[in-house]
VOGU-586987 format. One record per residue (C-alpha): z, y, x; residue number from 1. Coordinates in pm, whole numbers. Last residue first. Layout:
BEGIN
+--------+--------+--------+-----+
!     zz !     yy !     xx ! num !
+--------+--------+--------+-----+
!      Z !      Y !      X ! NUM !
...
+--------+--------+--------+-----+
//
This chain:
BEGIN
+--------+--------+--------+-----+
!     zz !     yy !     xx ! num !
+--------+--------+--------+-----+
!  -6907 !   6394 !    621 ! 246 !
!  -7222 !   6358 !    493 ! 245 !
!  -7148 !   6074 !    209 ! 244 !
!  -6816 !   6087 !     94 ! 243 !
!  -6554 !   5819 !    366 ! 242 !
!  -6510 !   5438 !    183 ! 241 !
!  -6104 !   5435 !    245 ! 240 !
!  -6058 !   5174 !    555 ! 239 !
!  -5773 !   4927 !    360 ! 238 !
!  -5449 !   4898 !    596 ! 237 !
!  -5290 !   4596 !    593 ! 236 !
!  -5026 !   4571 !    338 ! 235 !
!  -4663 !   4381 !    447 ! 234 !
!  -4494 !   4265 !    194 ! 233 !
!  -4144 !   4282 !    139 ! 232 !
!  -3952 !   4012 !    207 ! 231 !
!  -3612 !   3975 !     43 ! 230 !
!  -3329 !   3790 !    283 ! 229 !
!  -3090 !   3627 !     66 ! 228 !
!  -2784 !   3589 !    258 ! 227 !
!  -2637 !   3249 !    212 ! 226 !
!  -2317 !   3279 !    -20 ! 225 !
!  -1982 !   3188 !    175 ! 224 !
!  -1801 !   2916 !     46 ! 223 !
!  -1433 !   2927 !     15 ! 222 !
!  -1268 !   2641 !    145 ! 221 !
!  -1033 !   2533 !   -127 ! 220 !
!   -636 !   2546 !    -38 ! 219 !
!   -452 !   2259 !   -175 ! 218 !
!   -116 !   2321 !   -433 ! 217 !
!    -50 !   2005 !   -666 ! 216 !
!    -34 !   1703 !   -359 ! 215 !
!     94 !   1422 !   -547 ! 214 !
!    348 !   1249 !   -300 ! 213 !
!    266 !    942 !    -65 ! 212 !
!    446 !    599 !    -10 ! 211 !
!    263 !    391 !    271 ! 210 !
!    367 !      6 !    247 ! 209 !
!     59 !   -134 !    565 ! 208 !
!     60 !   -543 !    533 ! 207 !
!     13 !   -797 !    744 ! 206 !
!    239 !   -649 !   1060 ! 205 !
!     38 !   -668 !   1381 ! 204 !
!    164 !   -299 !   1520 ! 203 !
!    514 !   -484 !   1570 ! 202 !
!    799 !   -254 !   1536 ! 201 !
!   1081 !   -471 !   1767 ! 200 !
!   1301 !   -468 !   1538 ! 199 !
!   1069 !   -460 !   1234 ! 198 !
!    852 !   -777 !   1332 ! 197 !
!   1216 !   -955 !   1419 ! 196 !
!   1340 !   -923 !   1088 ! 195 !
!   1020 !  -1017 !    938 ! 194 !
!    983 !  -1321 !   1168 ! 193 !
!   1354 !  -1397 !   1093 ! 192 !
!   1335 !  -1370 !    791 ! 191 !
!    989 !  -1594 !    713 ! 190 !
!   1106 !  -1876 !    908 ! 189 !
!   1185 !  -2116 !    593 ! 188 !
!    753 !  -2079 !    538 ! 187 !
!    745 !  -2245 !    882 ! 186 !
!    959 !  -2556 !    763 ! 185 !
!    741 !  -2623 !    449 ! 184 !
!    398 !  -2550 !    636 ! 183 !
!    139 !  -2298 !    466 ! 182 !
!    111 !  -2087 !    791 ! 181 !
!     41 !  -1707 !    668 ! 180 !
!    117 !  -1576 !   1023 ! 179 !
!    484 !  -1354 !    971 ! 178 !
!    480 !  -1028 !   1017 ! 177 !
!    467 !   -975 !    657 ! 176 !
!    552 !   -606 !    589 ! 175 !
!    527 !   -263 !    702 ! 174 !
!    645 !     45 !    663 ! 173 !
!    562 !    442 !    599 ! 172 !
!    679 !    711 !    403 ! 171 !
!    575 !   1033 !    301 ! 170 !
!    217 !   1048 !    294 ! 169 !
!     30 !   1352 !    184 ! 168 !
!   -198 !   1300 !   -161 ! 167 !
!   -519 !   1521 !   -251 ! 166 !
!   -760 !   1219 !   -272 ! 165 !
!   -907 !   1315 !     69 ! 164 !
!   -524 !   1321 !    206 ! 163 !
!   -487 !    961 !     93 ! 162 !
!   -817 !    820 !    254 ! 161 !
!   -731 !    982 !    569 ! 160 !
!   -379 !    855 !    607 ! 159 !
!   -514 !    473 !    491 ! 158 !
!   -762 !    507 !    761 ! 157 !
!   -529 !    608 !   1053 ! 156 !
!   -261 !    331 !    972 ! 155 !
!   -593 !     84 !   1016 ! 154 !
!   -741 !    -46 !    665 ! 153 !
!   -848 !   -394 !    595 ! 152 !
!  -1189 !   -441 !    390 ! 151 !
!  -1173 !   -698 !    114 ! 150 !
!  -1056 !  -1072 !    111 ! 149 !
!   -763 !  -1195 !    374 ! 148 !
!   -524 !   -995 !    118 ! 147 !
!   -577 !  -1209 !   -132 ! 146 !
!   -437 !  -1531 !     75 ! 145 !
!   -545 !  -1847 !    280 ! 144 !
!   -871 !  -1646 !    401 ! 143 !
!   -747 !  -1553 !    744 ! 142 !
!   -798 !  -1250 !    971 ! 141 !
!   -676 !   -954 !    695 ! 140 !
!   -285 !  -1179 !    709 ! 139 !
!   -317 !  -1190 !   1099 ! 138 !
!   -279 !   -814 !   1111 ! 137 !
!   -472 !   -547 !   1301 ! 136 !
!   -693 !   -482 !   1020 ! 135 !
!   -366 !   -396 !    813 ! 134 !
!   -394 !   -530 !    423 ! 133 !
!   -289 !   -288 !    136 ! 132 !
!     17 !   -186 !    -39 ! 131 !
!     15 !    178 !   -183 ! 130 !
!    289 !    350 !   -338 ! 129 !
!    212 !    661 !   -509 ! 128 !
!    494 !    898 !   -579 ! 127 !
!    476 !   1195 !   -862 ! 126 !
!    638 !   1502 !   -798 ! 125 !
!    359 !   1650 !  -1052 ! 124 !
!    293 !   1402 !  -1306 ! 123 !
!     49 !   1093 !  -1184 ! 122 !
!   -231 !   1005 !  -1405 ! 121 !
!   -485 !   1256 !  -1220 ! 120 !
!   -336 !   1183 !   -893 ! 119 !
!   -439 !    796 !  -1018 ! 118 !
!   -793 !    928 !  -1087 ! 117 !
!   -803 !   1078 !   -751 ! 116 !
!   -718 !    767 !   -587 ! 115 !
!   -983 !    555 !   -749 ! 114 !
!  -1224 !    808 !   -632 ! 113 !
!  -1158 !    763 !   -298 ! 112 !
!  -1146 !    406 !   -317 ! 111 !
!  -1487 !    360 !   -449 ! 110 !
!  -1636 !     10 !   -431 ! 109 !
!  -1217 !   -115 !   -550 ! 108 !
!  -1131 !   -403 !   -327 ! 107 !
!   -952 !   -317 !    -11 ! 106 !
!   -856 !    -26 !   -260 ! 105 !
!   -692 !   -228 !   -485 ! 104 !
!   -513 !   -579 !   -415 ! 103 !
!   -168 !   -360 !   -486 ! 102 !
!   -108 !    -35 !   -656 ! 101 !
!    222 !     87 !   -727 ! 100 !
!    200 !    410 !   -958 !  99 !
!    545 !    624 !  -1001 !  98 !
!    620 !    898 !  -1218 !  97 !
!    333 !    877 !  -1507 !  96 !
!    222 !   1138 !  -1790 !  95 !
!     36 !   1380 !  -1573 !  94 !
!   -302 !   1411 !  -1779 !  93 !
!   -333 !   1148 !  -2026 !  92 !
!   -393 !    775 !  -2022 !  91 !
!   -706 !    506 !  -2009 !  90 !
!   -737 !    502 !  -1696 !  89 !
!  -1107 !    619 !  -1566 !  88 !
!  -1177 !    500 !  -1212 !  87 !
!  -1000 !    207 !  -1250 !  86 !
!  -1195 !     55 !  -1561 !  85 !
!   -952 !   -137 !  -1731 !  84 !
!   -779 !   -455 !  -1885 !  83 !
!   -475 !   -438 !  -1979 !  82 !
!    -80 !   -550 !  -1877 !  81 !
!    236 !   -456 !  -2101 !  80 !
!    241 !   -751 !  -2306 !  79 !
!    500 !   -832 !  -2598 !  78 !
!    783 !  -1032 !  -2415 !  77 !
!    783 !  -1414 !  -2250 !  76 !
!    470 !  -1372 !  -2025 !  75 !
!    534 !  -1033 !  -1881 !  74 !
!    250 !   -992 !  -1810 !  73 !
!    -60 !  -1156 !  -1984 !  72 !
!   -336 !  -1196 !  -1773 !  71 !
!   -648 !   -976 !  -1651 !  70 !
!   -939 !  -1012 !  -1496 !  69 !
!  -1109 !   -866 !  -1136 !  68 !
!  -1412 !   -672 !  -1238 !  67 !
!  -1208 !   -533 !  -1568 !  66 !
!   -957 !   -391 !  -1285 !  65 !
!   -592 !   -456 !  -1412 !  64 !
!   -325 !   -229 !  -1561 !  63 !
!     19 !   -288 !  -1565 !  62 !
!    255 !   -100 !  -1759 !  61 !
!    591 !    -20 !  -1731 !  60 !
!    816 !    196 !  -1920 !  59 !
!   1188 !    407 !  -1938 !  58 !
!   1289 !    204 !  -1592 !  57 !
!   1529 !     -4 !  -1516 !  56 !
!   1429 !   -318 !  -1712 !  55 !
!   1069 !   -306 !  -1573 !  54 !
!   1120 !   -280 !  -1281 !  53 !
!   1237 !   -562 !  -1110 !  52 !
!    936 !   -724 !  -1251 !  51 !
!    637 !   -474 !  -1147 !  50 !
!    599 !   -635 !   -776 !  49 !
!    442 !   -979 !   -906 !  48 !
!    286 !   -775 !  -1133 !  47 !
!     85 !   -585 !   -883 !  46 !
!   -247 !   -664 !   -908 !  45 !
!   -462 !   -392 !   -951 !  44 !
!   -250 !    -72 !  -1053 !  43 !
!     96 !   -103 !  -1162 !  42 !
!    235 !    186 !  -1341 !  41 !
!    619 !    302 !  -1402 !  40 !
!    740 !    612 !  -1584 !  39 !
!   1092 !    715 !  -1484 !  38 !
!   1430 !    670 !  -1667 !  37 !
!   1612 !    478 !  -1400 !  36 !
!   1346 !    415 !  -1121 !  35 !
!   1583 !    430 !   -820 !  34 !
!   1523 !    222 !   -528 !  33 !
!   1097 !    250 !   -501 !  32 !
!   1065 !    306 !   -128 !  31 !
!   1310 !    -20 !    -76 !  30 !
!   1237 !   -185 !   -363 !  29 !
!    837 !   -210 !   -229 !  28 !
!   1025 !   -318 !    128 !  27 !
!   1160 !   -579 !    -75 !  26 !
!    874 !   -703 !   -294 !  25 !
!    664 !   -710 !      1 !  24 !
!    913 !  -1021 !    167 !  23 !
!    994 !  -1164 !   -149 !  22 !
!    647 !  -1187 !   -311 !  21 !
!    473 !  -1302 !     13 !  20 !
!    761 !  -1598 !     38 !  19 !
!    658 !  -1678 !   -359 !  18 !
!    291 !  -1670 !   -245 !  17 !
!    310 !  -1903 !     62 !  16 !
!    536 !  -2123 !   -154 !  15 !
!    252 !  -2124 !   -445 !  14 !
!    229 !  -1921 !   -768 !  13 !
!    179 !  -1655 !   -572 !  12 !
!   -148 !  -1745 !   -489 !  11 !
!   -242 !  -1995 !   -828 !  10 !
!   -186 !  -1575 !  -1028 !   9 !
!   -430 !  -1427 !   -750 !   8 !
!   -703 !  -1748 !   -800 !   7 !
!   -660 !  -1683 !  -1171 !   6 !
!   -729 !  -1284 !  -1148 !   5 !
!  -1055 !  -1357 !   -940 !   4 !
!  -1103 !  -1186 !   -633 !   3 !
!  -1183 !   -843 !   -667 !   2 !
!  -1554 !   -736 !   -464 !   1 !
+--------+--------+--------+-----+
//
């Protein structure tokens, strides 16, 4: 089930939110460095991610699940965001370079099939980045923020949902190490748990960042046909009537 599209927008609208924002938003940039004249698609809710974007790269658009709601983005320009079904966009074969999806697949009812529509989307050597809540995190525990809503994936999961939908990971990292404590003062900790989280690799990050490439080539199982076994049938022998006197 999506949580509302108001209640995400009041999220990061808030200092837990804005600190979210930063944190994610950098390791995003970091996977994402060098959009110059690329195709760029945000997939759920992931306009607080799409910003530094979109006046690199050639387009953006942001498309939002019609179960979840949409808003206008970016508020002060002619709107790039709409309202969808995920499992069909409404765009062409191969036509984007990079799809960011956020609050999606802990939400979607089919991830799987979400996933192959956005390989469908994608052009070949396209990247999918994928942000979504660790079950071993603090963040999937509590129900302060989005990401406390949905099912959490383990590393394992999110590897094994990817390669189903024809995608192999390429990167990997992690974000929010921080608890989501709503204090003033704890919020102005939020380096140095991050910093700290990625020294010392902490499995109990909030957040799994896994960036995977379009898989074009797969090998398809070939199915062998079931031998058809025909029956013949089987006659019991009939006692011919013998001529009379013999």
């Amino acid at each position: 089930m999506y949580p509302d599209v108001v209640d995400l927008r009041s999220f990061y609208a808030q200092p837990l939110g804005v600190v979210a924002r930063r944190l994610v938003g950098r390791a995003v940039r970091q996977r994402f460095d060098n959009v110059r004249g690329l195709s760029v698609l945000g997939i759920g809710y992931a306009t607080p991610y799409l910003g530094v974007f979109r006046e690199e790269c050639e387009r953006a658009l942001a498309f939002m699940p019609a179960a979840q709601g949409v808003t206008r983005w970016p508020s002060r320009a002619p709107t790039l965001a709409a309202l969808v079904d995920e499992s069909e966009l409404p765009l062409p074969n191969a036509v984007i370079d990079r799809v960011i999806a956020v609050h999606l697949l802990e939400h979607t009812p089919d991830a799987a099939e979400v996933l192959r529509e956005v390989w469908r989307v994608l052009a070949p050597g396209g990247r999918l980045l994928c942000v979504v809540p660790n079950r071993r995190g603090v963040w999937a525990r509590v129900d302060n923020n989005p990401f406390g809503h949905g099912r959490p994936y383990s590393r394992s999961q999110v590897i094994a949902l990817l390669r189903e939908a024809l995608f192999t990971p390429v990167g990997w990292g992690e974000a929010l190490y921080m608890p989501p404590v709503t204090r003033s003062w704890f919020l102005r900790s939020a380096v140095a748990w991050e910093r700290a989280g990625g020294v010392f690799a902490s499995p109990f990050a909030g957040v799994h960042i896994v960036e995977a490439t379009k898989q074009v080539y797969k090998p398809v199982a070939v199915k062998r046909r079931a031998r058809i076994q025909v029956l013949s049938p089987v006659l019991e022998p009939v006692l011919a009537p013998q001529p009379a006197g013999g």
